[in-house]
Residue frames as qw, qx, qy, qz and C-alpha x, y, z in Angstrom:
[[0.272, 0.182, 0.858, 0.396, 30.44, -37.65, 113.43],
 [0.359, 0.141, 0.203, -0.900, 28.03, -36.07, 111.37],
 [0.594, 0.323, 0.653, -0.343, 24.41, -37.42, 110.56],
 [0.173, 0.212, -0.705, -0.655, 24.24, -38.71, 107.42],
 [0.461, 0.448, 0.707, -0.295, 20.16, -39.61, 107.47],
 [0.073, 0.256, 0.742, 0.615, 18.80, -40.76, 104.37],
 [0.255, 0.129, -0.030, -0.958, 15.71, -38.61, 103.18],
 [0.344, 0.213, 0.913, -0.055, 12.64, -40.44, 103.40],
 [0.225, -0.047, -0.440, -0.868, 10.70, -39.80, 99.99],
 [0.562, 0.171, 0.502, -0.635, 6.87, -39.94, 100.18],
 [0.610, 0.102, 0.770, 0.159, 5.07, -42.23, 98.17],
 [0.128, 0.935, 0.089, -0.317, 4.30, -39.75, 96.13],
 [0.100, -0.828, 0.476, 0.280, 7.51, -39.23, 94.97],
 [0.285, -0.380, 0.836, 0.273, 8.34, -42.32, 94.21],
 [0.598, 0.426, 0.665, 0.136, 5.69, -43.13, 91.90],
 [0.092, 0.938, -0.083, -0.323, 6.71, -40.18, 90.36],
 [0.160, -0.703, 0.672, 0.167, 10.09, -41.14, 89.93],
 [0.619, 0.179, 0.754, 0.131, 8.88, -44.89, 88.77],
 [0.560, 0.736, 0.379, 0.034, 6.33, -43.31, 85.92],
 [0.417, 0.846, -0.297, -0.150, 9.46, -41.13, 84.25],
 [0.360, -0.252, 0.894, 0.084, 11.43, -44.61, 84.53],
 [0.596, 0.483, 0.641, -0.025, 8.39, -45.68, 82.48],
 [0.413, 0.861, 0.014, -0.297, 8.52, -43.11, 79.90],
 [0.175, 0.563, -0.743, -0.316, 12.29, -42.96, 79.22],
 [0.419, -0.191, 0.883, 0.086, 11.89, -46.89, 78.83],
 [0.557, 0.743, 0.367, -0.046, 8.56, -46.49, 76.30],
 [0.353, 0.889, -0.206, -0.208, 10.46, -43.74, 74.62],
 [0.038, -0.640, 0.735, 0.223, 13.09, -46.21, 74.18],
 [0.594, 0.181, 0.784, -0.016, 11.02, -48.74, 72.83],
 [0.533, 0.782, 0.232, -0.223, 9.96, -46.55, 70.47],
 [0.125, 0.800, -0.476, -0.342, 13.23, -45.83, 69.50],
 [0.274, -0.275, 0.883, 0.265, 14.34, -49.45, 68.87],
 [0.551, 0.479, 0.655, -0.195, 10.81, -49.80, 66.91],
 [0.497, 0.836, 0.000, -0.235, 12.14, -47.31, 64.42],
 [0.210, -0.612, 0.752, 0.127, 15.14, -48.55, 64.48],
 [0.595, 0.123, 0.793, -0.049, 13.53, -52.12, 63.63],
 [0.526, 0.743, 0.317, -0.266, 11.78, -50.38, 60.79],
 [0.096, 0.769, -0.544, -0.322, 14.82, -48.73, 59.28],
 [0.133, -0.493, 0.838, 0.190, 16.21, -52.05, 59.26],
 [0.627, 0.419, 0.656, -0.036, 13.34, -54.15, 57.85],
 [0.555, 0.771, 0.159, -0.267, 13.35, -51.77, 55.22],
 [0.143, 0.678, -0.699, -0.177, 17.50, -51.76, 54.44],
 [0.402, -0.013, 0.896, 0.188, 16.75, -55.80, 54.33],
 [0.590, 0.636, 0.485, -0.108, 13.39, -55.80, 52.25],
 [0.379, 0.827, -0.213, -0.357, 16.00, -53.84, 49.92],
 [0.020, -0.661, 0.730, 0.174, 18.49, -55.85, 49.86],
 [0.567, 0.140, 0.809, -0.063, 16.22, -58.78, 49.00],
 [0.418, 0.778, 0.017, -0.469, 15.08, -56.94, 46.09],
 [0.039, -0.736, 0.649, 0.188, 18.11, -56.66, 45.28],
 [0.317, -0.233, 0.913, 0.110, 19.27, -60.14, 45.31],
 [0.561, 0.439, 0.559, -0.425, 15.81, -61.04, 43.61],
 [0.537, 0.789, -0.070, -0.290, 16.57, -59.19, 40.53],
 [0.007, -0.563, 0.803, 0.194, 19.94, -60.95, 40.39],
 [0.454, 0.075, 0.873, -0.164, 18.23, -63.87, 40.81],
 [0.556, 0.721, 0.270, -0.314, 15.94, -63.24, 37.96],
 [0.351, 0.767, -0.446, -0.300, 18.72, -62.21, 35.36],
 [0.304, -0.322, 0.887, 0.128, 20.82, -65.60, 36.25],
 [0.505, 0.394, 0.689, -0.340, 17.47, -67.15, 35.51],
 [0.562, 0.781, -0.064, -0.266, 16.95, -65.44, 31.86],
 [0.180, 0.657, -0.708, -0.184, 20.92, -66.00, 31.28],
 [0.362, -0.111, 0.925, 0.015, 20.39, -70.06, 32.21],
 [0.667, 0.587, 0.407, -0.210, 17.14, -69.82, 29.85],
 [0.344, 0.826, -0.347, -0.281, 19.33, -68.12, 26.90],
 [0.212, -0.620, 0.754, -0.032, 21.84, -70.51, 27.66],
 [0.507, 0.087, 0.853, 0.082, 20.15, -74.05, 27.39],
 [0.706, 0.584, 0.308, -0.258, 18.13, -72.76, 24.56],
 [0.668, 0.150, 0.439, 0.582, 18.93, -74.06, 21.29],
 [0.192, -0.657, 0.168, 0.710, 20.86, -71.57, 18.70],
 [0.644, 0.709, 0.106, -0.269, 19.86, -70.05, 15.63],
 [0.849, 0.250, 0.233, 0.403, 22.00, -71.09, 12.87],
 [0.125, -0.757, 0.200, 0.609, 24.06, -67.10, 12.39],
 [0.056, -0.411, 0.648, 0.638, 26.14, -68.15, 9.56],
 [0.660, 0.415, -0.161, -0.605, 24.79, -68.82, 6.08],
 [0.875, -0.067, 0.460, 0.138, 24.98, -72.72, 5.20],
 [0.306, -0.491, 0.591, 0.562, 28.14, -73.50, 3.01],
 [0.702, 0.495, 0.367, -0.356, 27.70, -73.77, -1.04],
 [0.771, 0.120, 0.480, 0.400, 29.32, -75.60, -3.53],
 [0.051, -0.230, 0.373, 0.898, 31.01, -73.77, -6.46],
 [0.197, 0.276, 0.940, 0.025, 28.30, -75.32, -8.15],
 [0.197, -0.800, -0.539, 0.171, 25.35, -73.66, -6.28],
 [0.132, -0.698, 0.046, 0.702, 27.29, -70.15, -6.27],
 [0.041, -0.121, 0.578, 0.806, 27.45, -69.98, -10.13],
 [0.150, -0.605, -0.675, -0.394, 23.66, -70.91, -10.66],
 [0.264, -0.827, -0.419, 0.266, 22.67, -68.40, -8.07],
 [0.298, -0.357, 0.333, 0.821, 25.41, -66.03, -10.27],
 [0.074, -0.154, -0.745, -0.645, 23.21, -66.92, -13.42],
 [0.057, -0.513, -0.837, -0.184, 19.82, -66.63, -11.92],
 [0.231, -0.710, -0.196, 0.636, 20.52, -63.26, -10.50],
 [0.060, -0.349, 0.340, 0.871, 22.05, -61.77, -13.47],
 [0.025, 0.472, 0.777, 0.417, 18.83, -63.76, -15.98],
 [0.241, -0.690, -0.567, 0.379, 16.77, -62.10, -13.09],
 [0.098, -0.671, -0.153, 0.719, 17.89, -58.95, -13.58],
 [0.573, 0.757, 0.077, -0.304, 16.92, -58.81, -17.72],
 [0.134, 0.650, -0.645, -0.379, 20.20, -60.43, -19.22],
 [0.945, 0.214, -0.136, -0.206, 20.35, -63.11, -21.75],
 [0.823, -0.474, 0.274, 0.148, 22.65, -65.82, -21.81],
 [0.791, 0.293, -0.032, 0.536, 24.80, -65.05, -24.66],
 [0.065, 0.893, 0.063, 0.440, 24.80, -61.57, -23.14],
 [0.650, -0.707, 0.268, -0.079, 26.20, -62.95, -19.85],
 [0.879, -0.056, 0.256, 0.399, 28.64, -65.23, -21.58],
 [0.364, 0.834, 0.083, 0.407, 29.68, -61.69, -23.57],
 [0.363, -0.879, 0.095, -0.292, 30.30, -60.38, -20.46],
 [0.913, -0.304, 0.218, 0.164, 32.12, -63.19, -18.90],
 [0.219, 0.587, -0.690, -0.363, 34.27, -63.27, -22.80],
 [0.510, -0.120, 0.850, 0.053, 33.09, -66.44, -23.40],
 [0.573, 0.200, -0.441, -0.661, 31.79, -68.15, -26.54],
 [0.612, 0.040, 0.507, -0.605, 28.80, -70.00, -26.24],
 [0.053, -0.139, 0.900, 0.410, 28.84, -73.04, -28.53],
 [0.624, 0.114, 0.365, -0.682, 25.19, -73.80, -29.98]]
């Protein structure tokens, strides 16, 4: 048989062998600390993110409940569209037999 005797290390050694057990294990804190960072920062974006959506809904639900300007012009009798025919054309330096000329009409006085 041969002698298979384990090697007795001196203490020495083995605090040796402990303190670069310590390092890699710091240097692998450090790594999951940047690693932490990276990822605080790919969330603090993606809150942004959602923020600004969160904002726009917000404007669109404000647009939304507010009340609406009238767009279209209110409706107007035949009525109301001939005097506003006649006060445009007076407006602009014609008389009325001159508009009824125009028209072909004869103006009874």
């Amino acid at each position: 048989m041969s002698e298979n005797k384990r090697i007795r290390r001196t203490p020495q050694q083995i605090a040796e062998d402990v303190g670069e057990q310590i390092e890699k294990l710091e240097q692998s804190v450090l790594n999951i600390e940047n690693k932490k960072k990276a990822l605080l920062a790919e969330y603090d974006r993606k809150i942004e993110t959602v923020r600004s959506r969160i904002k726009s809904l917000e404007e669109k639900k404000i647009a939304v409940l507010a009340p609406k300007k009238a767009t279209r012009k209110p409706r107007r009798s035949k009525k109301q569209k001939l005097e506003a025919i006649l006060k445009q054309a007076s407006k602009s330096g014609l008389k009325p037999e001159e508009i009824a000329l125009k028209l072909g009409i004869e103006v009874g006085e």
